[in-house]
N, C-alpha and C positions, 0 to 999 in steps of 0.2 A: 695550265691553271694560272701561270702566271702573266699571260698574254694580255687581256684586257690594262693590266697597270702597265705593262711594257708600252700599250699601242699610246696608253694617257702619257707616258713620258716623251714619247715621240712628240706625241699634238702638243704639249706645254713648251719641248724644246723649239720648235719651230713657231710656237708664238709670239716665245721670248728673244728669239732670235727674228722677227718682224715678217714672218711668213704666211701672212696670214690663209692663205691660200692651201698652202699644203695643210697647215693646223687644223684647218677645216675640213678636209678631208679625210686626216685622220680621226678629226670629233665625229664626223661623221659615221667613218666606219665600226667605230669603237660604240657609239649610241645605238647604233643598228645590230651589229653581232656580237653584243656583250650590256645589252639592254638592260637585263637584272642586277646586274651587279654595282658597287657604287660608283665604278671608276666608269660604267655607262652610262649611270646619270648623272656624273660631273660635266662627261662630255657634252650629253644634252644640254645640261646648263651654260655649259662653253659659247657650246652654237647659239643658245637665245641670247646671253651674253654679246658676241662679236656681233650681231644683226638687232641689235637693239635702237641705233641712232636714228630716227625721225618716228620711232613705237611709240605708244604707251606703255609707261611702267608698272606694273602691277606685284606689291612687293607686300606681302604682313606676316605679322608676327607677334611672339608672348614681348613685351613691355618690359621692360627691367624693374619698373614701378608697381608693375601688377597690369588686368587688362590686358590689350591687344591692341599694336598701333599697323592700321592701314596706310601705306604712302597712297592710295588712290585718292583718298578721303583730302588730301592735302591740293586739290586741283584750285586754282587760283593763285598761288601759290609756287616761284620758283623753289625746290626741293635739291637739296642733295643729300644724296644716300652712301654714306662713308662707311663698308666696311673696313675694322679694324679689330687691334686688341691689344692689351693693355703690356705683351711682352714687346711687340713691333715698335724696334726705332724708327723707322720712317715715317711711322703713326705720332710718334710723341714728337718729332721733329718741325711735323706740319700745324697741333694745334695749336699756336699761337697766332700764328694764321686765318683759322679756321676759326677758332672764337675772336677776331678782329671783323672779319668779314659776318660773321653772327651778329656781334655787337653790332656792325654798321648796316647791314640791312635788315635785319629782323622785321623793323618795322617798318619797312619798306616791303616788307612780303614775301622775305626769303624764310627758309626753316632746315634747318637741316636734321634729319633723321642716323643717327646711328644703329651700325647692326655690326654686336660685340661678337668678335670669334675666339672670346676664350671661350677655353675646354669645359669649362663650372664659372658659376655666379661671383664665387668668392673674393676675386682681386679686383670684380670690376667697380661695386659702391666705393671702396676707399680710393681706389684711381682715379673715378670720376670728380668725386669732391677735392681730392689734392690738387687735381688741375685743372678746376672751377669750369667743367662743363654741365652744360646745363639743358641742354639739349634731347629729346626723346632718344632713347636707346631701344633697340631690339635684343631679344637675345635668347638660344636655346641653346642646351647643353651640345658639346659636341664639336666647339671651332668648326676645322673646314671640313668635319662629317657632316654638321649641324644642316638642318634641311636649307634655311637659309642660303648658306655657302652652294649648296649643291644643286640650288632652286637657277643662278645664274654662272655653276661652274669661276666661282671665286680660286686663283689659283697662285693671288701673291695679294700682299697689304701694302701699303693702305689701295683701295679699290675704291673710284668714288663715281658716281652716276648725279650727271647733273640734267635734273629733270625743269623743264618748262612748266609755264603757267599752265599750259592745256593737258598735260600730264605725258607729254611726249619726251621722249630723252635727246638732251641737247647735246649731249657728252657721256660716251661708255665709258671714258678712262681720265676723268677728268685729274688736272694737276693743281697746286696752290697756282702757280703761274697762268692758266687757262682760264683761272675763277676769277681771276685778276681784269681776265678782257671782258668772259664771257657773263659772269654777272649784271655788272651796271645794264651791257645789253638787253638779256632778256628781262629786268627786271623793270627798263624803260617802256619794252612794248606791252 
């Protein structure tokens, strides 16, 4: 019974550890002979996740605001889609960053979409506003059960997908430093 989570620790450790090969083999196997379970569809999510670079992204969701925000909807548009949550320092590390690059490309055509993986709604409106983002949020209870999380195998924060004008993804694993080169580019052509 407890195989399925064993096979996902195997695939996470050899992801993390830059294997991506073997990871995928074990997302694989674990997607395939432990289907029903969740730790089969994180792997599924894994694998769309690691084969995502020159896709479309197809990503929606309940709104923090109320509503439902579609990142397809945002085509013209470079996008990046930043899961996080409100206990991750690497996540509060980054948005100073990340609202600079906001501020400076906004209107130039950039947007960035968040998709919150706290567990409940509750710490995410005051965190938001203490640290002046402004930004679309996604969000369903449940962090990294939440369909979200499990939709592209989310398996460490912050996670951020930087999507092109035509809705293809420019970057699985985008970094503050990455956004640094690879913004102004796509947001030239």
């Amino acid at each position: 019974e407890d195989a399925a989570e064993a096979m996902l620790q195997l695939a996470v450790t050899e992801e993390f550890n830059g294997r991506s090969s073997e990871s995928q083999t074990w997302y694989r196997k674990l997607a395939t002979d432990h289907a029903s379970t969740q730790a089969g569809q994180r792997a599924a999510g894994a694998l769309r996740r690691l084969d995502l670079k020159g896709k479309p992204f197809a990503l929606s969701g309940a709104s923090l605001s109320g509503g439902a925000i579609d990142v397809s909807r945002l085509k013209g548009r470079v996008t990046l889609v930043l899961y996080w949550a409100t206990w991750c320092e690497p996540c509060k590390e980054d948005l100073p960053a990340l609202r600079a690059f906001y501020d400076q490309y906004k209107s130039k055509g950039f947007e960035i979409v968040g998709v919150c993986l706290d567990a409940t709604r509750e710490p995410v409106g005051p965190f938001l506003q203490s640290n002046k983002v402004t930004w679309p949020q996604i969000h369903e209870e449940g962090g990294f059960q939440s369909r979200p999380a499990l939709e592209y195998g989310v398996i460490s924060l912050p996670t951020m997908f930087l999507v092109d004008k035509e809705g293809r993804v420019a970057s699985r694993n985008a970094s503050v430093q990455e956004l640094k080169i690879l913004l102004p580019q796509l947001l030239a052509k």
